[in-house]
C-alpha positions as CSV (number, residue, x, y, z in Angstrom):
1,X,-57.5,-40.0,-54.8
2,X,-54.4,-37.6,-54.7
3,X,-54.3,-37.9,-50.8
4,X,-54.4,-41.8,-51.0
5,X,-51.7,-41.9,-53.3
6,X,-49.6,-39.6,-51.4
7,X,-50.0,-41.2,-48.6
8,X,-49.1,-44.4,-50.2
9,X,-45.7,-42.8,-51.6
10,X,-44.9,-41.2,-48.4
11,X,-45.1,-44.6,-46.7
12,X,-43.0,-46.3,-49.3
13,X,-40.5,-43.3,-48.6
14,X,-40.3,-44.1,-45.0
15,X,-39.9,-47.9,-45.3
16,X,-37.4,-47.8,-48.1
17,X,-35.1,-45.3,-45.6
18,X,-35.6,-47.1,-42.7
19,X,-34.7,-50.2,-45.1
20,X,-31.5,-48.4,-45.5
21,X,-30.3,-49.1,-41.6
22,X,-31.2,-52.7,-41.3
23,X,-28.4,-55.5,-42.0
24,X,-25.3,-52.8,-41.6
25,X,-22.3,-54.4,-41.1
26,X,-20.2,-52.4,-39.2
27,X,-16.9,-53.3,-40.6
28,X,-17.5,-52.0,-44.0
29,X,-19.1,-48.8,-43.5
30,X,-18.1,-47.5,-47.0
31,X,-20.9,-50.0,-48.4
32,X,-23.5,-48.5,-46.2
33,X,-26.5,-47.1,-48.0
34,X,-27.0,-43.3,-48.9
35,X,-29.0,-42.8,-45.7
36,X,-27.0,-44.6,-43.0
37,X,-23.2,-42.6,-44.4
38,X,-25.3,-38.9,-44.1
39,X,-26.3,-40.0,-40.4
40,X,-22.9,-41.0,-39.6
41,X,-21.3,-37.7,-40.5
42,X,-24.0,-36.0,-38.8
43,X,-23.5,-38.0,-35.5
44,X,-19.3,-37.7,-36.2
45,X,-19.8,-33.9,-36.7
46,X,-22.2,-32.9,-33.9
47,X,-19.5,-35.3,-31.7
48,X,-16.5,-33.2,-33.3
49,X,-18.2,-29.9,-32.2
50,X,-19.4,-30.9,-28.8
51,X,-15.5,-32.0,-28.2
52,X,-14.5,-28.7,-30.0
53,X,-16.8,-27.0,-27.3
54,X,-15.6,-28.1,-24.0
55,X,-11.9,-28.8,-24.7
56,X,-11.6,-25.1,-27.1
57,X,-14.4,-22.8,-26.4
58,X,-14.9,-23.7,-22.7
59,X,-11.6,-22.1,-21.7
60,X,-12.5,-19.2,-24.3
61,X,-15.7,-19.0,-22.8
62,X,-14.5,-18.7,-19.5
63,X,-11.8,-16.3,-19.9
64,X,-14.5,-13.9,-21.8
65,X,-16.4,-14.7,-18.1
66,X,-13.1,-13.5,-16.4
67,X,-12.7,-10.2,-18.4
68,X,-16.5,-9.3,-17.6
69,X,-15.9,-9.6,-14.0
70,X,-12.7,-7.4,-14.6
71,X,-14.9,-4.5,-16.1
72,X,-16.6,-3.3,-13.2
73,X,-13.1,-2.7,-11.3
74,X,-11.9,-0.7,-14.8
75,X,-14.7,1.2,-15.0
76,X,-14.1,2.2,-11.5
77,X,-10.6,2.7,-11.9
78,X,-11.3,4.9,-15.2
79,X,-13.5,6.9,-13.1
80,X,-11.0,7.4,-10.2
81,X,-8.3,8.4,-13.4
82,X,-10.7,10.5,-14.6
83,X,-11.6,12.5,-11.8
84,X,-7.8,12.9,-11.4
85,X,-7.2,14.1,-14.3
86,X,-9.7,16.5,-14.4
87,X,-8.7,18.0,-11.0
88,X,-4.5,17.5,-11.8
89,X,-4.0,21.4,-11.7
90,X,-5.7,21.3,-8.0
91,X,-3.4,18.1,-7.6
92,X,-0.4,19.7,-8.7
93,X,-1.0,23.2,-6.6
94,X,-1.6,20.9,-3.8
95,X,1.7,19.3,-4.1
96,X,3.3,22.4,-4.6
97,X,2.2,23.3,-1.0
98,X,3.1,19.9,0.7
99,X,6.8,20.5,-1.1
100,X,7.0,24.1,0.4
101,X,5.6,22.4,3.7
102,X,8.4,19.8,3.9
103,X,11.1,22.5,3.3
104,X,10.1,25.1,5.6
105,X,10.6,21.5,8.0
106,X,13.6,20.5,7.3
107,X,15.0,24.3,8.0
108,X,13.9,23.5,11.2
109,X,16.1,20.6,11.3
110,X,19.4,21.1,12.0
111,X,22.3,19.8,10.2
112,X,24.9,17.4,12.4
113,X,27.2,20.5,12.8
114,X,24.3,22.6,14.1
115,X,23.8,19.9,16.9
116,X,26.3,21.0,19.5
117,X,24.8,24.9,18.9
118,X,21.5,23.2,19.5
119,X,22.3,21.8,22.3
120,X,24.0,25.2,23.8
121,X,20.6,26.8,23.4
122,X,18.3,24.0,25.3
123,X,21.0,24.8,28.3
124,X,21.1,28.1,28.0
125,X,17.3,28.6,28.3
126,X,17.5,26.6,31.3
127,X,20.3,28.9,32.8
128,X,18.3,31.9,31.5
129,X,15.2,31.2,33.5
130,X,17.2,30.1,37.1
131,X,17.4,26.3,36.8
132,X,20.6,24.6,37.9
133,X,21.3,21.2,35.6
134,X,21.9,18.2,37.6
135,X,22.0,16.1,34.8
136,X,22.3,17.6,31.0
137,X,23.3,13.8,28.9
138,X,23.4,13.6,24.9
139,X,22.3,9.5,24.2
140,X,22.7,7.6,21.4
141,X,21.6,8.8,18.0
142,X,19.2,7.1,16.6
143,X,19.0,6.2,12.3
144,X,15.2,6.8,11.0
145,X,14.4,6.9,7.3
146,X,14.7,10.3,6.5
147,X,16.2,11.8,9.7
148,X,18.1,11.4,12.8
149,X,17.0,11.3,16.5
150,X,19.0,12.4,19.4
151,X,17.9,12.1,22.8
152,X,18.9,14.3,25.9
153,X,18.4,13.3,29.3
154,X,17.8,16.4,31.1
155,X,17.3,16.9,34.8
156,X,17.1,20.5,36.5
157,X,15.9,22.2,39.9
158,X,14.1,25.1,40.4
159,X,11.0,27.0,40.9
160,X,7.7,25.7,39.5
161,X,7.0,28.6,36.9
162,X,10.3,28.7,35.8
163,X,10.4,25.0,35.0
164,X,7.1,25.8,33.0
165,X,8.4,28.9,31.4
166,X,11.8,26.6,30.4
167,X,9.7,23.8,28.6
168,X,7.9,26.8,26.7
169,X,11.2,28.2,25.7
170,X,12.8,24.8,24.8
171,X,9.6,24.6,22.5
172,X,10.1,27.8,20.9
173,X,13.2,27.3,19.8
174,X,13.6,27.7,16.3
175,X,14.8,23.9,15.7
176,X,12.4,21.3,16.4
177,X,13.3,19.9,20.7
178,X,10.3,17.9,22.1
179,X,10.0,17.0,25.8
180,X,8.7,13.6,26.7
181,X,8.7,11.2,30.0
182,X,8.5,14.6,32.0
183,X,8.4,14.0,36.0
184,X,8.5,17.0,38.0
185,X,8.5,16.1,42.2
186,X,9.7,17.9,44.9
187,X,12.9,16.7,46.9
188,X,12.5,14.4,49.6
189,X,11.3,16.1,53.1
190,X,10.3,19.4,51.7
191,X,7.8,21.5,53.7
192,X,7.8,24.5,51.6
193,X,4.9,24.7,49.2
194,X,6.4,27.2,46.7
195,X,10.1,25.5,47.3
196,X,12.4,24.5,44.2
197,X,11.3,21.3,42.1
198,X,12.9,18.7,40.6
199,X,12.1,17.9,36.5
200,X,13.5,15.2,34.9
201,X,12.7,14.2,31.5
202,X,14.1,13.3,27.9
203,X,14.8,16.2,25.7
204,X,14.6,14.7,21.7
205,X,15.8,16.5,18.5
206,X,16.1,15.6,15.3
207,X,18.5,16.6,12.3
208,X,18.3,16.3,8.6
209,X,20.7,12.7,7.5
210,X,24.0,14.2,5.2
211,X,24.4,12.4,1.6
212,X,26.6,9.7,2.8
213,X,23.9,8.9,5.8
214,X,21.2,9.2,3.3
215,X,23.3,6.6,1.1
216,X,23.8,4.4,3.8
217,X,20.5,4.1,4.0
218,X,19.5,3.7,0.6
219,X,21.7,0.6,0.7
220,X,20.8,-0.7,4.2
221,X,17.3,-0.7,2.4
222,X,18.1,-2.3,-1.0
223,X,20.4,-5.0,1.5
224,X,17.2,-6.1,3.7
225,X,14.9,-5.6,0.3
226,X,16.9,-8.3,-1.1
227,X,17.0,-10.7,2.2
228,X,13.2,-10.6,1.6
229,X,13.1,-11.8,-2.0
């Protein structure tokens, strides 16, 4: 009897709601039934949030996206900074050395009034071991970034060893000389095995830049820095 008679009521519920939506006009929604106004908010709502979603929360949702792809590379970065740090006395010691390094190099560079001293020495050593100079030529200097370059054309004659025993002097020398292009032949029609040679090659040293060539430099720099902007 109870389950007839809620069965009954429960029908009588669902036609009386459904009631509710039939005949709406839809120019005068604010006479609408109970029923029909709750499902319109509902519909008006769910629409509001699903805008809300994809015009708000999509581009929050894929900048969150964007800063988890970012987290691998920090971590790894953290862990590079890390290890740095812990090993920054070793870092600093190590820079310490490269420091000392560069000095004890630029001591071997000579300064641009040390150049025509330099110079004496590369022909003396030649002199000193027997070699006559047919050709002893200073070129043009050449501007670098942190130093200056200045070739030498050098040709001499003489004996095999000594023209061995000059390019091992010239590279002793306590400033930096380096040989390059060497050609050593001997002279045209000679039938003497152990006769004089000929060498020719291009003698290059280098000097430390003074303040104002270091300044030029520094602006030359900033100039063609700016060109590129």
């Amino acid at each position: 009897m109870a389950t007839s008679l809620s069965k009954i009521d429960l029908n009588a519920w669902f036609a009386e709601f459904s009631g509710q939506f039939q005949g709406l006009n839809p120019k005068e929604p604010g006479q609408w039934p109970l029923a029909p106004k709750l499902a319109s908010a509902l519909v008006v709502m769910l629409a509001v949030i699903g805008v809300g979603y994809f015009f708000l929360l999509s581009d929050v949702e894929a900048g969150l996206d964007a800063e988890r792809n970012r987290e691998p590379r920090l971590r790894q970065d953290y862990q590079a900074k890390l290890a740095q740090a812990v090993n920054l006395p070793e870092l600093r010691k190590q820079k310490s050395q490269v420091e000392e390094y560069v000095t004890q190099l630029e001591k071997q560079l000579p300064g641009k009034a040390e150049i025509d001293s330099l110079l004496s020495d590369i022909s003396s050593a030649g002199v000193g071991r027997g070699l006559q100079f047919e050709l002893f030529r200073p070129g043009q200097v050449v501007i670098k970034d942190y130093y200056a370059e200045l070739p030498i054309a050098v040709k001499v004659s003489g004996r095999y060893h000594d023209i061995g025993a000059f390019a091992a002097d010239v590279s002793n020398l306590s400033r930096i000389v380096t040989l390059h292009n060497l050609i050593v032949v001997a002279p045209a029609g000679a039938r003497d095995a152990n006769g004089p040679l000929t060498m020719e090659a291009t003698a290059r040293t280098y000097r430390y830049l003074d303040s104002a060539e270091v300044a030029e430099q520094r602006k030359a720099a900033a100039k063609a820095g700016g060109k590129k902007k």
